[in-house]
N, C-alpha and C positions, 0 to 999 in steps of 0.2 A: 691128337694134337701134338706138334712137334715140342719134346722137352730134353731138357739132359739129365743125366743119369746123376743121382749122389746116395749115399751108405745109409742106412737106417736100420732100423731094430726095428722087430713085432716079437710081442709073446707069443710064444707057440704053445700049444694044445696043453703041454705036459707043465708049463709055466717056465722054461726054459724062452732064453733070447734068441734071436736068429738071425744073422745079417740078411737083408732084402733090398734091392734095389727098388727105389723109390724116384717115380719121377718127377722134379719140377720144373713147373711150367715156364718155359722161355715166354720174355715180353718179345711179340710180335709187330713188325711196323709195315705194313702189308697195305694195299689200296684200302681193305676194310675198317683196318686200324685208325689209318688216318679220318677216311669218314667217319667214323665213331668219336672222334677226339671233339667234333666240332657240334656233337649232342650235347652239349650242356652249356653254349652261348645263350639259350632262349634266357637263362638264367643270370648269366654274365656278365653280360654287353650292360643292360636296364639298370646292374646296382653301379657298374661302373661307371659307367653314366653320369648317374644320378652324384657318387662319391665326389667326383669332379669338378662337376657346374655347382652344386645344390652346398655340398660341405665344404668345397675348396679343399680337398685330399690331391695331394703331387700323385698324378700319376705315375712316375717314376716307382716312386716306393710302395706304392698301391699295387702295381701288375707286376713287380720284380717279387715280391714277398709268392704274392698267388704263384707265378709260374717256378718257383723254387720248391713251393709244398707239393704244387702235381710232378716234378719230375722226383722230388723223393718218393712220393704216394706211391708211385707208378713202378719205381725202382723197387721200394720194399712190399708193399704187397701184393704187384703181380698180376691185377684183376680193376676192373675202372672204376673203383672208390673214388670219388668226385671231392672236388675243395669247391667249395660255394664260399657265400658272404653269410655271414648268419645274416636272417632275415630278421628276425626283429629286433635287431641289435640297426642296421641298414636304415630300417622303417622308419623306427626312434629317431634316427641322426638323422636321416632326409626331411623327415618331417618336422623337427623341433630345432633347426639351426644351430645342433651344438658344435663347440670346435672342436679342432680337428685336434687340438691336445687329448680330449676328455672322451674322442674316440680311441685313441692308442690306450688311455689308462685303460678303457674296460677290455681291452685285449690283453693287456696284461692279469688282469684281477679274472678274466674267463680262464686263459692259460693256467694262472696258475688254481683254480679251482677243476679243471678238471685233469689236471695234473695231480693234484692230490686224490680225489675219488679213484683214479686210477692207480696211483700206486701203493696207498691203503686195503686196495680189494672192496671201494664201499660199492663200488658201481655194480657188482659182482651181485648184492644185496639186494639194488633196485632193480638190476636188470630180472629176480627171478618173480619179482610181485607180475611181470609184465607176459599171460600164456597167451596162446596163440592168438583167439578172438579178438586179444586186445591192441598186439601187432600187428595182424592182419585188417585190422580197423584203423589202425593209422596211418598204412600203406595206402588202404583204400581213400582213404579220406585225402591226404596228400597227392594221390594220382587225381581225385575228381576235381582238386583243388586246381590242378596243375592245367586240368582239358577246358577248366571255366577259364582259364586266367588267359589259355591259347586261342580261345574264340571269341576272350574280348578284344584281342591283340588283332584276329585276323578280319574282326570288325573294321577296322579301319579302313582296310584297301578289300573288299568282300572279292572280287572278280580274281584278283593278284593271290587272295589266299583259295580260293578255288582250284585258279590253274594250278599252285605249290600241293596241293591235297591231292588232287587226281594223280599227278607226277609222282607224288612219293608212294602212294600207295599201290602205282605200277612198279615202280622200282624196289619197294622196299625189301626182298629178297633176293635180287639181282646181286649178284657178286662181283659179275663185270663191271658193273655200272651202279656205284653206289648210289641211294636216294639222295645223300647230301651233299655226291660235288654237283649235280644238278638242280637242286636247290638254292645250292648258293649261287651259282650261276645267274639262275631266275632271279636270286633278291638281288644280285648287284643290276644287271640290263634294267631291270625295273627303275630300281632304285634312280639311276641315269637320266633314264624315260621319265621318269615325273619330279624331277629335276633336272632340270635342264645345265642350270649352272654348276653340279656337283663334280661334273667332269675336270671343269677348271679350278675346282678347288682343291681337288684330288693334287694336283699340279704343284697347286702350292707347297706341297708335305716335303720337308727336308730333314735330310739325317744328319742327327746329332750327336754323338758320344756322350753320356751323361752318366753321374755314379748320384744312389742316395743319400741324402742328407742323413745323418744320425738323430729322429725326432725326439728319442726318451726327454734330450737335454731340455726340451720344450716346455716338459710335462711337471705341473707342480701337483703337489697333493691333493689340491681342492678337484683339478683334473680326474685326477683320480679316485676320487671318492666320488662325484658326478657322475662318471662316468660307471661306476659299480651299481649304484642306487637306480640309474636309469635305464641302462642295458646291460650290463651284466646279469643282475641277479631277474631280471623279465626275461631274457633267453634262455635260463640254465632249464627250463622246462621241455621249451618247444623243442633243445639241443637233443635232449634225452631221449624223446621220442621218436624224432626223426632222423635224427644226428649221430646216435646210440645204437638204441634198440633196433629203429628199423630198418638202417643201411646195414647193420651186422645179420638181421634174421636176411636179407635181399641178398649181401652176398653169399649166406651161406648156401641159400636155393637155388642163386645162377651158377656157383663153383664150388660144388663141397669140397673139390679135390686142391682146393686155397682157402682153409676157411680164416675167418678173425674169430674174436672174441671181444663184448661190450669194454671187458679191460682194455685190450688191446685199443681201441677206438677212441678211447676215454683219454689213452696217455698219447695218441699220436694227436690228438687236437690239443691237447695241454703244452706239447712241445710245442709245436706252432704258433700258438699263440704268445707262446712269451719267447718267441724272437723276434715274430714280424713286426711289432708295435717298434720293435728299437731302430728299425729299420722305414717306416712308413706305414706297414701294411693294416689292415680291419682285421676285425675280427673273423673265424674262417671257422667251417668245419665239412664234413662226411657228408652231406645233404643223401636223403635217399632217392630222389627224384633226377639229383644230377646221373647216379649210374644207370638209371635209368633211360636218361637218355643215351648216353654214349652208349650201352646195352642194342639199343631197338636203332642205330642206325649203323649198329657193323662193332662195335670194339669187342673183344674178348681178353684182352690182356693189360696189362700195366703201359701197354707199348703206344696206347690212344693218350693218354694222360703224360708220356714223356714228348710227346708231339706237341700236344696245347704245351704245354708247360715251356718246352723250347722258342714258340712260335710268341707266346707273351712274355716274354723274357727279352726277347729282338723286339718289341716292339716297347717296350718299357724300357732299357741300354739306348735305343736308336731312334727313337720315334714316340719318344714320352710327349712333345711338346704340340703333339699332329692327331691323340689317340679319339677325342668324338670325332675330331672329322673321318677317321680312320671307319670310327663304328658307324657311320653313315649309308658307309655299302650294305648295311645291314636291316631291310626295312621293317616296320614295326609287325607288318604280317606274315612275314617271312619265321620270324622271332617265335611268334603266335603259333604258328604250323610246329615248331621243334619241339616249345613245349605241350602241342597236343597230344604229339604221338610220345614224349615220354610221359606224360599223363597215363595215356592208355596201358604202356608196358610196365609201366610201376603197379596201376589197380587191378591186373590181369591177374595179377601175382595170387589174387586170394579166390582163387577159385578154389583151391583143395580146402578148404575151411570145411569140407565136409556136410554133412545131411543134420547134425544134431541143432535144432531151433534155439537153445538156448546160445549156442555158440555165434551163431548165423547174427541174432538178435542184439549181442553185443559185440560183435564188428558192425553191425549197423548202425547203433547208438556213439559207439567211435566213432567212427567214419564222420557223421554228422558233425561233433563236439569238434575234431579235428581239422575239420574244412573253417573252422572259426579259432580254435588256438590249438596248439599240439598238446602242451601241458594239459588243460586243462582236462582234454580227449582223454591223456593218461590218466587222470585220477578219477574222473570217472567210469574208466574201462576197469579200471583192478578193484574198484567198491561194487561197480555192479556186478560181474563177473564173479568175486569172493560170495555174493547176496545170495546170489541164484546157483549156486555150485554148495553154498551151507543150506539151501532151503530157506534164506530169510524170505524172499520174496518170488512169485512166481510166475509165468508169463502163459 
């Protein structure tokens, strides 16, 4: 891999230091890069959506916030760690009408809770109740989550996600020809084709110069306590396991030579969150499913995530007042198709779990708990896990 050179120390043998050149990895913006960047819409497009029409969220401050955390994600660590919406913080708000103050306050009260786990070291604690079985169960549970969620989606138009599946899976190791500028291709002509009026709506989209409103001013206490009790303190679980643990064990297996640490993940979604709310933005973090995607369709560096990040950035500055018509070109099976195959490269991950039954048996039990809550996947993976590793109980 192309990188540049900087100074570093190893112990050597005798316990003496030694200067060595050590390489790190340049972010790359390469055809592959860029198709990679566009692995983790299956994700994106649906909450932003939904933020929108459903909560009345400005998109302005909603896709300025997101694409300022992926071009720092991308900047500092190097490797395609994904910003998603937290999901059931998203689910909560879509689904129960709250406003759009009492979503900024639980960004704020998330920020600052995992801003503290993080620079207390407590994360450090949870992270080591969590061994392999019980990651690798949550990875697996999230990727089958991901490939059900892609083939409800590609239910819709069955012939349209057909054609997009055959297509990527000729392409998907083509370098020339990434699998996903021809996929997008395929969703927008579709998209066109069974819309007939989309063309001239497209027409309508004019650019605007826009800056965000400063929401904090909005936000009263009650806000903020609402929004703690409702989504805050019901995400800090699914954050952990999926947000945490499992994008930090993910990166470590696709790049040991960039690794993080659950700290490190812990205090980069803590900063985030307690700026974006001042600013417009949700709540955000590391999803492990998003590097996932941008993974399995070409990224390999920081260099996919400063692309999305730049690319929703212009569109949130210039084109805040135009963005579902924008996400239109984007059909709901096409969507379907992205999240299948990061499904599949996220639960591929746990084939090395090895031969021993007992281990096997609790990434299964995971996996399951998972596909229904993350949290609660973890507390039952590290009780049973603990169970059968002391002899309480046996299988």
């Amino acid at each position: 891999m192309t990188g540049e050179t900087q100074a570093g120390t190893v112990e050597g043998e005798l316990g003496g230091k030694a200067k060595v050149a050590v390489k790190r990895q340049k972010n790359l913006f390469n055809r592959m890069e860029w198709a990679g960047a566009m692995g983790d819409i299956g994700t994106l497009i649906p909450f932003v959506v939904a933020y929108i029409t459903i909560v009345k969220v400005d998109p302005l401050g909603l896709l300025l916030m997101f694409g300022i955390a992926e071009i720092v994600a991308g900047l500092y660590y190097r490797t395609p760690i994904p910003i998603q919406p937290m999901k059931a913080i998203g689910a909560a708000a879509i689904a129960g009408g709250i406003s759009p103050p009492a979503l900024f306050g639980s960004g704020l009260t998330t920020g600052i809770f995992w801003f503290v786990v993080g620079v207390t070291g407590a994360i450090r604690w949870i992270a080591k109740l969590a061994t392999k079985p019980v990651v690798r169960g949550i990875m697996l549970g999230l990727g089958l989550s991901f490939i059900v969620e892609g083939i409800n989606r590609m239910r819709t138009t069955p012939v349209l996600a057909g054609v997009a599946l055959v297509v990527t899976y000729l392409l998907l190791s083509n370098p020339k020809i990434p699998a996903m500028f021809l996929l997008l291709v395929i969703g927008v002509v579709s998209a066109v084709i069974m819309n007939p009026n989309l063309a001239s709506e497209l027409a309508t989209i004019h650019i605007g110069f826009k800056l965000p409103a400063f929401e904090v001013s909005r936000m009263t206490w009650n806000d903020i306590l609402t929004g703690t009790l409702l989504f805050t303190i019901p995400q800090i679980p699914l954050t952990l396991g999926n947000a945490v643990i499992a994008i930090t064990a993910e990166n470590n297996e696709l790049f040991p030579d960039r690794p993080v640490t659950e700290r490190k993940i812990a205090l980069s979604q803590g900063i985030m969150n307690l700026i974006a709310p001042f600013w417009g933005g949700v709540p955000m973090c590391h999803g492990a499913g998003g590097m996932a995607g941008h993974v399995r369709f070409g990224a390999r560096t920081g260099g996919a995530l400063v692309i999305l990040g730049t690319m929703i950035i212009t569109i949130a500055l210039f084109f805040s007042d135009s963005v579902a018509l924008i996400f239109k070109i984007f059909p709901n099976a096409i969507l379907g198709v992205i999240l299948f195959f990061a499904g599949t490269e996220l639960a591929v991950v746990v084939r090395d779990i090895g031969e021993k039954k007992t281990d096997f048996y609790v990434m299964l039990i995971v996996a399951g708990f998972a596909m229904w809550h993350m949290g609660a996947a973890f507390i039952v993976g590290v009780v049973l896990d603990n169970a059968l590793r002391r002899g309480w109980i046996k299988i």
